[in-house]
N, C-alpha and C positions, 0 to 999 in steps of 0.2 A: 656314888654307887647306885646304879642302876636296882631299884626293887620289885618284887612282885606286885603285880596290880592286884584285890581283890574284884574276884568277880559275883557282882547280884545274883541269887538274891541273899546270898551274905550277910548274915544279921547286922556285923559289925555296920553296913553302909545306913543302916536304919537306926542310929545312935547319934547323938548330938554331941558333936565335936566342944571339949571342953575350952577357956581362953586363957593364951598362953600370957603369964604373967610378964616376963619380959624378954626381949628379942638376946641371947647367948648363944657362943658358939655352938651348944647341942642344937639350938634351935636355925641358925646358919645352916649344920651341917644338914639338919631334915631337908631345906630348900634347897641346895644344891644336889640332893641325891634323889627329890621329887623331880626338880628342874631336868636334871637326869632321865630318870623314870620317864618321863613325860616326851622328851626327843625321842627314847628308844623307840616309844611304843606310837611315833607322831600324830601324837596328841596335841591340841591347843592350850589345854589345861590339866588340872590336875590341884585334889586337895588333899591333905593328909589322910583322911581317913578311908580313902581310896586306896592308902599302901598300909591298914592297919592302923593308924598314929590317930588319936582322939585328939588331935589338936587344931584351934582354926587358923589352919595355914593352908592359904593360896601360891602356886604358881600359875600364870599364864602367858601365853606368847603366843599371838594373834599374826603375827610375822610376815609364816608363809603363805597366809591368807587373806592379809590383810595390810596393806600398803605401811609403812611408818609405823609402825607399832616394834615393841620390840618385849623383852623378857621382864614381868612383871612381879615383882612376892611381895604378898602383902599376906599380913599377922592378922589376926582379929579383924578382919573383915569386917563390917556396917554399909549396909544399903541404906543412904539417908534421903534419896529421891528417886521417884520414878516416874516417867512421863513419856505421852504414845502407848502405842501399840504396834506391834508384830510378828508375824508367824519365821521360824525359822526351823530346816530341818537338823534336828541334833542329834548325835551321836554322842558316845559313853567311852572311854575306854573299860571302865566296868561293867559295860554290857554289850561286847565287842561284837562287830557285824551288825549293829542294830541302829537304825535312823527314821524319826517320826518326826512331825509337824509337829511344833510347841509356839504355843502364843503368849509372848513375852512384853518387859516395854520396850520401848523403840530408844529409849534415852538411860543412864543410869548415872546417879553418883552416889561412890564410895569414901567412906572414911578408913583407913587401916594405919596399920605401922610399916615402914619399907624392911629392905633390911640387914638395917643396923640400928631399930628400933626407932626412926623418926616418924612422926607422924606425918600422914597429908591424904590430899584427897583424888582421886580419880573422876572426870568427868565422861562417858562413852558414851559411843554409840556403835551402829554396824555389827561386827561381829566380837567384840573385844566388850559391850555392853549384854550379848546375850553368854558369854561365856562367864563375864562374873554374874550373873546372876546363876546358871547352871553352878557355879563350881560356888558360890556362897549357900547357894540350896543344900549341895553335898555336905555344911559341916551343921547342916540343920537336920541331916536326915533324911532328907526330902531327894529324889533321882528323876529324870526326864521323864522315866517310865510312869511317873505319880500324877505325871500332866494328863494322863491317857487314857483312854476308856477303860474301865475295867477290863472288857474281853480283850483288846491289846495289848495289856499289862500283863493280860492270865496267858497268851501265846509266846510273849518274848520270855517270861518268868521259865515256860515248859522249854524252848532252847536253851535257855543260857543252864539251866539243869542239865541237857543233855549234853551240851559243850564240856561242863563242869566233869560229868561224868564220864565223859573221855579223854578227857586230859589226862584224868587220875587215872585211867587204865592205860595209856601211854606211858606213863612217868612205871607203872607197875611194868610191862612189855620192857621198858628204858632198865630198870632193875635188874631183871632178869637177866639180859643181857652182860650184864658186868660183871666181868669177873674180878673176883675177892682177890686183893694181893695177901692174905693172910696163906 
């Protein structure tokens, strides 16, 4: 099932995803309806607390962007290494229409659970290393936006408000519209 994305600046995206004790069906079904989520709105990644869910759960899929790669969930994420450096421009599906240069490492390895709760570890690089780190940030509370100057953080923060408040007056106009079968 396809979910709503929340959008920054969102308190919920500013709260530290809690860890999920162990990989069940409830916790399947959130991955598959992220994994979901996350093709509608073609995105690379996507973490739980991006649709609401305080849990740290990763999906990502590097795919169309990235040669061999394919659909990834990992539970409880750990970054246990990081080496290099480099700039990459990233974008949000939580802060949608918005991409800025973030300087990241060049290399990454992860620890998580897959899923059907085994362990193992991720080794990256390219753009499947800067996406778990963005989407490991996300269950730390932390957004691309926090990499940025303050005066860029304080112009995208004033769109993604004016987005936010047009939606909601959309969806109000969309209301209106309908007529009541009562």
């Amino acid at each position: 099932m396809v979910r709503e994305i929340v959008i920054w600046p969102d308190p919920i995206l500013k709260e530290i995803a809690k860890p999920v004790d162990r990989v069940d069906d409830s916790i399947r079904r959130l991955l598959d309806d992220m994994a979901e989520t996350m093709y509608a709105a073609d995105g690379v990644g996507l973490a739980a607390p991006q649709i609401a869910e305080l849990k740290r759960v990763v999906v990502i899929d590097t795919s169309p962007r990235q040669e061999g790669q394919k659909l990834v969930h990992l539970v409880n994420p750990q970054i246990v290494r990081l080496e290099g450096k480099t700039s990459y421009t990233e974008g949000c599906l939580s802060i949608p229409g918005e991409a800025e240069d973030v300087e990241r490492a060049a290399k990454v390895w992860v620890r998580a659970l897959d899923y059907h709760g085994k362990a193992f570890e991720i080794e990256a690089d390219g753009l499947l290393a800067i996406a778990l780190q963005h989407e490991t940030d996300h269950l730390d509370g932390t957004l691309f936006v926090d990499h940025l100057s303050s005066l860029k953080r304080e112009i995208i923060r004033k769109r993604m408000k004016r987005l936010k408040a047009d939606r909601a007056a959309d969806q109000i106009r969309h209301a209106e519209k309908h007529e009541s079968a009562l």
